[in-house]
N, C-alpha and C positions, 0 to 999 in steps of 0.2 A: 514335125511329127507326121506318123503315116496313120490316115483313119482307117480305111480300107470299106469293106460294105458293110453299111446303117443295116440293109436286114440281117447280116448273116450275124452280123451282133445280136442283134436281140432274138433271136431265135435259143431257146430255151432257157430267157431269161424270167425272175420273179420280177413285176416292177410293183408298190406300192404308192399310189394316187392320192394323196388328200385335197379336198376341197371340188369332189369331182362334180357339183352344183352349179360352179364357177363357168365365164365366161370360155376361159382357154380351156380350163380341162373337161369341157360340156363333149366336144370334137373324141374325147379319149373313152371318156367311160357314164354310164349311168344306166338306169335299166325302167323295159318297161314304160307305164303311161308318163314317166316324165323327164326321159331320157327319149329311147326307141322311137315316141308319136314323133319328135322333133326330125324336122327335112334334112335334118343335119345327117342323120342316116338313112336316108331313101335311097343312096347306092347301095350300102350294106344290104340292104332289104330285096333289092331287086336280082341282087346277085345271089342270097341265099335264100328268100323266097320263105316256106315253111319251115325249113329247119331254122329260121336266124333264132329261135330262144333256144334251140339244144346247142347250136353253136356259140351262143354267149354264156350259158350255164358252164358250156365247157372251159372257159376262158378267164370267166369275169365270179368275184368273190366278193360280196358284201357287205364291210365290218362297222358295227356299230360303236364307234369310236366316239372320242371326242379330242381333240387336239387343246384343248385349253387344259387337259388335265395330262396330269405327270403318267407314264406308257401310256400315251391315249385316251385314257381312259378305259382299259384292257382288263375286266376282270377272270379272264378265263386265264390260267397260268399256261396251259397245255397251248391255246393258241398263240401267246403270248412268246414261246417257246419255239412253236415254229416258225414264225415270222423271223424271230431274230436266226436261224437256221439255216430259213429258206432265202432270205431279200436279197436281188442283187444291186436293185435300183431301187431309191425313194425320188417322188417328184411332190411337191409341194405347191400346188396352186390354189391352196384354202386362204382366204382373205374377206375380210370384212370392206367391199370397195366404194358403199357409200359414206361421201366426203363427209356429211356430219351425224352418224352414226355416234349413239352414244358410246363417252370414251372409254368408261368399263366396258363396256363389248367388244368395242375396234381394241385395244387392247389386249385383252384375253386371247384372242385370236392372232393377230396381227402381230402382237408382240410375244407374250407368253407359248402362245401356240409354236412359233418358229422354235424356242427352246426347247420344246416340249418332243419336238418331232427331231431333233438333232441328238436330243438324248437317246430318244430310241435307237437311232440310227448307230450310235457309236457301238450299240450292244450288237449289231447284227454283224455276225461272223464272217460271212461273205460277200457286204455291202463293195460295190465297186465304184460307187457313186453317189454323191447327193445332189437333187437338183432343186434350185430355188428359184419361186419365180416372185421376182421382186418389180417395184416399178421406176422409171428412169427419173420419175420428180421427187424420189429421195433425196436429189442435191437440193431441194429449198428452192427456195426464189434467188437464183443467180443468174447472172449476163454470163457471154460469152462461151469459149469451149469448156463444154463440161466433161470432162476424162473418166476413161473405165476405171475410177480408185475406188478402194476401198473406205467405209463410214467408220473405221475404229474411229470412238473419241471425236467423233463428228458435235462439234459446236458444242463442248463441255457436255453434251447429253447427258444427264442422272437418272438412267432406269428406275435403281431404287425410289429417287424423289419422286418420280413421276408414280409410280404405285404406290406410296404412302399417300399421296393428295388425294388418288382416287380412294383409297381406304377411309381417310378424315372424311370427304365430303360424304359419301355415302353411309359412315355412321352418322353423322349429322342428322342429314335427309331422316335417318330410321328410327333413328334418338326422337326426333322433335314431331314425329310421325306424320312425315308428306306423304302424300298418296300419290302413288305409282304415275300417275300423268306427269307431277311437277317433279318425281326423280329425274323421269325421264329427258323432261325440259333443260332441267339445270346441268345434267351429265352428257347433254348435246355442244349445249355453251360453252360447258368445262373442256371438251375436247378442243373446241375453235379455238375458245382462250389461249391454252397450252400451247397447242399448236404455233398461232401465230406469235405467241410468245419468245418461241426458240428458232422461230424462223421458217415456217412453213407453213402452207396455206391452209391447210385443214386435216381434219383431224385422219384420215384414212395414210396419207403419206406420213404424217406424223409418226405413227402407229407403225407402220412399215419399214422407218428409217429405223426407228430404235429393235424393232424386230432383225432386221440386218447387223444394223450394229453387234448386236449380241451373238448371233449365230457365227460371225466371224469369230470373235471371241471365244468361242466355246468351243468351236469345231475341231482343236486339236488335232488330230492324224488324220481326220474326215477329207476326205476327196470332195470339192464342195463346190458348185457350179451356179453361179448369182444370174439370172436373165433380168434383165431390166426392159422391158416394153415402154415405148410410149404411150400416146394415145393408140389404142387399140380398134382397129374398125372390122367391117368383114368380110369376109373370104375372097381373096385374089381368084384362086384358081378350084381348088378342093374343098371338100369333096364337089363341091361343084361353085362356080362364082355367084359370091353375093348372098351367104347365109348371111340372117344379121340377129344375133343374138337376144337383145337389147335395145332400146329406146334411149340411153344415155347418153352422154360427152355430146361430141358433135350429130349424134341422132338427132339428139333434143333439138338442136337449131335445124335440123330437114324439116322434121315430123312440126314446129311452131309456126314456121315457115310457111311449109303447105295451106295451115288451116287459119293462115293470117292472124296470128298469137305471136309474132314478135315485130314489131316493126320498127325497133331500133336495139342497137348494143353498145356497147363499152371496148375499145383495142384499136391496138397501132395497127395503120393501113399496112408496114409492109412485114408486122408478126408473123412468123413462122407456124404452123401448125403440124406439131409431129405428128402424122399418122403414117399406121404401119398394120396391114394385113394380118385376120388372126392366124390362118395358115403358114403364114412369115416367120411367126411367133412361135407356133409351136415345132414348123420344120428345123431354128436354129436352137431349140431346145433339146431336140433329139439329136443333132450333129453334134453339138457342144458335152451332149451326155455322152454318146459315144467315143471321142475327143480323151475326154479326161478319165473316162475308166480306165484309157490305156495308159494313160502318162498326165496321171495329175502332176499339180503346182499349185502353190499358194495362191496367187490372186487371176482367179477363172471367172471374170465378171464381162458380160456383154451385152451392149447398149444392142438394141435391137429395133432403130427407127431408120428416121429418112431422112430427120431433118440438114444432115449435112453433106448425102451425096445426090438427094433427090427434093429437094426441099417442095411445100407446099403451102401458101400461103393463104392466111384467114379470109383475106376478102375473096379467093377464089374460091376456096369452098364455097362459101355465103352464093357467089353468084352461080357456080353449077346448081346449086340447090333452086334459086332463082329461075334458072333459064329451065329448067326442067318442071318445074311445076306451072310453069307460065305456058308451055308447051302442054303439057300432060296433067290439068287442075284437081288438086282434090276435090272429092265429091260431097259436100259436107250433109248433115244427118236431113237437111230438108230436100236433100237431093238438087245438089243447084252445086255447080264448079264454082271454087274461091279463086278469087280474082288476086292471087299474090302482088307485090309490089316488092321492090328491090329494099334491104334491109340498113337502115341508118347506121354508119360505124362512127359515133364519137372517142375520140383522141382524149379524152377531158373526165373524168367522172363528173367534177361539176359542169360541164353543157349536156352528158346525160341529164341529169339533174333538173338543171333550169328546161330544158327540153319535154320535160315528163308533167312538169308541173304547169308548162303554159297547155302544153297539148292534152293533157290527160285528166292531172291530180283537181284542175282549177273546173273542167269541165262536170269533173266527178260530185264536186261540191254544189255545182249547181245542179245537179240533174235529184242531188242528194235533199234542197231546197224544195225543189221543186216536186216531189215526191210528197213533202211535209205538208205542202200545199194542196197539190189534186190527188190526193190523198192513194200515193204509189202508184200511180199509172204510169209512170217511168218506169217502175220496178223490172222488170225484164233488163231494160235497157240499162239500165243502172247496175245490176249485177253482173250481166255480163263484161260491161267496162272496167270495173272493181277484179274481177277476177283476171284480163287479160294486163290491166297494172300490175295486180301481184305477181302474175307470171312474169312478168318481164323484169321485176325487181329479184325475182329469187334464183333467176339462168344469170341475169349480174353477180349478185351477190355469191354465185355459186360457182360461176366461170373467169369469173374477171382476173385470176392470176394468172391462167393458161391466155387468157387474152391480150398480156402486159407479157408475156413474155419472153423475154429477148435471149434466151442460150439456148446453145445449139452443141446435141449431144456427140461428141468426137465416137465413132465405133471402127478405131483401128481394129482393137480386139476381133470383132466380128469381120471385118474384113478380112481378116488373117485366118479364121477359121474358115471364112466362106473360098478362097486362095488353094490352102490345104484341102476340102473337099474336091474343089475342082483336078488337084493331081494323082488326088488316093481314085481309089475305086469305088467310092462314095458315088450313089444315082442323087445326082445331085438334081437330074429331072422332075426325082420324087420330092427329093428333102430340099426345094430352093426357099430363100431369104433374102434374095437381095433385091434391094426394091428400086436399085435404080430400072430393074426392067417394068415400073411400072408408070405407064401413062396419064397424069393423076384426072387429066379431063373427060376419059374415055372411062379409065376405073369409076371413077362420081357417076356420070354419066348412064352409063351402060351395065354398070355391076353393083355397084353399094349403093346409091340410090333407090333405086327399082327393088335393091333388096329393102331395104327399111320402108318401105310402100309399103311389099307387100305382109311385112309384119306388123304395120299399122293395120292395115286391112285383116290378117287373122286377130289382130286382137282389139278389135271394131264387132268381127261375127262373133267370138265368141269371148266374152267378155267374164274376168276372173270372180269367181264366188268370192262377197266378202266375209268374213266367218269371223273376226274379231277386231277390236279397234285396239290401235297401242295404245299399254296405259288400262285394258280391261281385262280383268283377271277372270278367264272362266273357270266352269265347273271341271272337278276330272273326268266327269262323262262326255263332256262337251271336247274336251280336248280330244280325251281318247277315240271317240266316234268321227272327228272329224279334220286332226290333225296327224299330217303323217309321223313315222315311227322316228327314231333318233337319226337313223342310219341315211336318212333322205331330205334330214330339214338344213335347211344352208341356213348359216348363219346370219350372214347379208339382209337376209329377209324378213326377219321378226319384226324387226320393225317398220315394215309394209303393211301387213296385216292381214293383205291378199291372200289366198290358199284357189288353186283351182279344183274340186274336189264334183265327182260322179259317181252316179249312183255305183259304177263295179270300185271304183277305190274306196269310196267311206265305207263297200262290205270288209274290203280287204283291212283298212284300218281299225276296223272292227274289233278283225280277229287279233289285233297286235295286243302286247299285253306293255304296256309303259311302266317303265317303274316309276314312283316319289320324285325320285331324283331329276325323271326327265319332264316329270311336273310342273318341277320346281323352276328350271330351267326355260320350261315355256313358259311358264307366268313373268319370269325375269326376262326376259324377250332376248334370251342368250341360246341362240342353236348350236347344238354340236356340229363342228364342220367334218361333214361324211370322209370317209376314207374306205378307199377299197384296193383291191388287190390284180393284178394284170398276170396272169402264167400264162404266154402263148403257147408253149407246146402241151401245158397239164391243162387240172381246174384251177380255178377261184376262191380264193377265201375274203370274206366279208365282213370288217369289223359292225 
């Protein structure tokens, strides 16, 4: 197949964005204090200076959607109308990506949502493209080469079943009238159970496989393009190296690391760790978009990691994160550098185990004695220890299948695309993905490191307003004065509970007027995941 030039494609095309909150599509779209403040566009900004908001007004559309409901959640007919009219592209990177997220939520989203947005898509007249961004640990906990196939029918899966159980338990819950805390407890469980039940590790991939499964299914004549990412980290090169979105996956063990909060774990010394650049991710999503609006095919699914041409393994992360903080110490809050130490890898869950309880759990008991005694003059010392145990019990319990795991994703597919750009006319300078050109000790080292520092460090200065606990239902003035409009709440989040809010945005949410509906929804800690609109050559429309 002949691609030819990624821009000259997209140049006066519509693309439709959902989940533009998200980690990948943060790089594409968002606006304003919680999009634009981020480094992620300080090129954009430098290059257009004063005009970047007449420049994005022109471009960028912002719809107050919701993707768990049938069109979006689309009341306006007229817009409604033109979308399906106007689309040439949909991209799909709304996701629910916390592992134990409750399972009605990661579901709605995750599953129902990918239906929800494939229906649409069949209605749009001039769609030339659908693109889905899914993740490569759909296959479950499997060994060996894992292949670009398709999930029809993946491990007897029952959609339906799985949506009746969430329906039973939750009239239960509401029948015998639990309060919102212990809903939320039990429909976290619910999801792990299930999950691990059919064979995968929690509830987010769980959620995502059955959302694929279906979309396959359904997509009928749809031109349909499946990305599978691994672990995701950040920025190789663009918009400049080393943004880092997030604190998660392997953040977590830099950022615990640094401040001496992990000093053992759970994984095979010579496990693999997929990571793959988020710029990686997004330039083989726009190749592979381009790709298949000219000459779709039925199965357009592409692994997009490292682990089998560039592979990178868990104790060598561990130890750049090591030699780098040993070198460069965090500074911790009494101003004094943490003295790291190299991080324990147990092969065993039981000699984690036995390990935690001679070193930690048995000291904890006595310090916990001893308290009873000189009546808490341990207490500092005693909660702090309490709290760096829990930590290290809930990055196991939370990581330990990515750290057992032994397959390695096969991306002929992506090598064959990445092949064909190199002969078309594709600027594959712009749009690269292949990661064997990266050096993974120099990357850690020198670029994604340094980057996750210094996002510890802004969110050290200036640390997020808490504005509700999950599980506490406020007032609608409370919401509305101090929670953003539909159009900007991610889903992912509600049940955080974080909000960063200043004094110019809670005027502007002020002015928002919420309906019942989106009330209702924030009380049920379920966000509508945003969706907006891309016309490069016109404007923007907004659900």
């Amino acid at each position: 197949m002949e691609l030819g030039s990624v821009v000259e494609f997209l140049e006066n095309k519509t693309i439709l964005v959902s989940g533009v909150t998200g980690f990948v599509a943060k790089a594409a779209l968002r606006f304003q204090n919680e999009v634009l403040a981020k480094d992620v566009f300080n090129v954009l900004k430098e290059k257009w200076g004063t005009r970047l908001n007449s420049f994005i007004s022109e471009k960028i559309t912002f719809v107050p959607g919701d993707i768990s409901s049938e069109d979006l959640g689309l009341k306006d007919s007229n817009l409604k109308e033109e979308l399906w009219n106007e689309l040439d592209i949909m991209v799909n990177s709304a996701a629910i990506t916390k592992f134990d997220e409750r399972y009605d939520v990661a579901f709605g989203i995750n599953t129902l949502g990918v239906i929800h947005l494939v229906n649409f898509a069949k209605k749009c007249v001039k769609l030339k493209v659908f693109v889905h961004v899914s993740t490569a640990y759909v296959a479950g906990e499997r060994t060996g080469l894992i292949l670009e196939n398709p999930l029809d029918g993946a491990s007897g899966l029952d959609f339906d079943a799985e949506m009746k159980v969430i329906d039973q338990k939750l009239n239960e819950l509401k029948t015998k009238g639990a309060p919102q805390k212990e809903i939320t407890l039990f429909m976290k469980n619910l999801g792990t159970e299930r999950a691990k039940l059919h064979g995968w590790p929690n509830t987010y991939v769980f959620t995502k496989t059955m959302g694929e499964m279906l979309m396959q299914q359904s997509k009928e004549n749809l031109s349909l393009v499946i990305i599978r990412p691994t672990v995701v980290s950040g920025t190789y090169k663009e918009p400049f190296p080393g943004w880092v979105e997030d604190l998660k996956t392997i953040n977590t063990l830099f950022v615990a690391s640094a401040q001496g909060n992990l000093p053992c774990l759970v994984g095979e010394t010579k496990i693999i760790m997929d990571v793959i650049p988020v710029d990686m991710v997004v330039n083989a999503m726009i190749v592979a978009m381009v790709a298949h609006a000219k000459q779709p095919s039925d199965a357009n699914i592409y692994h997009v990691g490292s682990s089998l041409r560039n592979p990178v393994t868990l104790v060598s992360i561990l130890d750049y994160g090591f030699v780098y903080f040993t070198k460069k110490p965090w500074i911790n809050k009494q101003g004094k550098p943490v003295k790291v130490s190299k991080i324990i890898l147990f092969s065993s869950i039981a000699s984690f185990h036995g390990y935690m309880q001679i070193r930690y759990l048995l000291p904890l008991k006595g310090l916990q004695v001893a308290n009873t005694v000189f009546h808490n003059f341990f207490k500092g010392v005693y909660n702090d220890l309490r709290k760096k145990v829990k930590f290290v019990m809930r990055v196991v319990e939370i990581y330990k299948p990515y750290f057992y795991f032994n397959g390695i994703f096969d991306d002929t597919n992506t090598e064959k695309l990445r092949m064909t750009a190199r002969g078309s006319r594709t600027e594959t300078d712009l749009f690269y993905f292949d990661p064997d050109s990266i050096e993974w000790r120099d990357y850690f080292m020198n670029t994604h490191i340094p980057g996750v520092e210094k996002l510890l460090q802004q969110k050290r200065s200036f640390p997020k307003t808490k504005v509700f606990r999950s599980g506490h239902v406020p007032s609608d003035k409370t919401i509305t004065d101090r929670v953003m409009p539909m159009t900007f709440i991610q889903s992912s989040r509600m049940g955080n509970t974080h909000f960063p809010v200043s004094h110019r945005d809670k005027t502007y949410f002020q002015r928002q007027r919420l309906s019942k509906m989106t009330l209702n929804v924030l009380r049920n800690q379920i966000g509508a995941a945003p969706i907006c609109c891309w016309k490069p050559m016109s404007g923007i429309y907004a659900l």
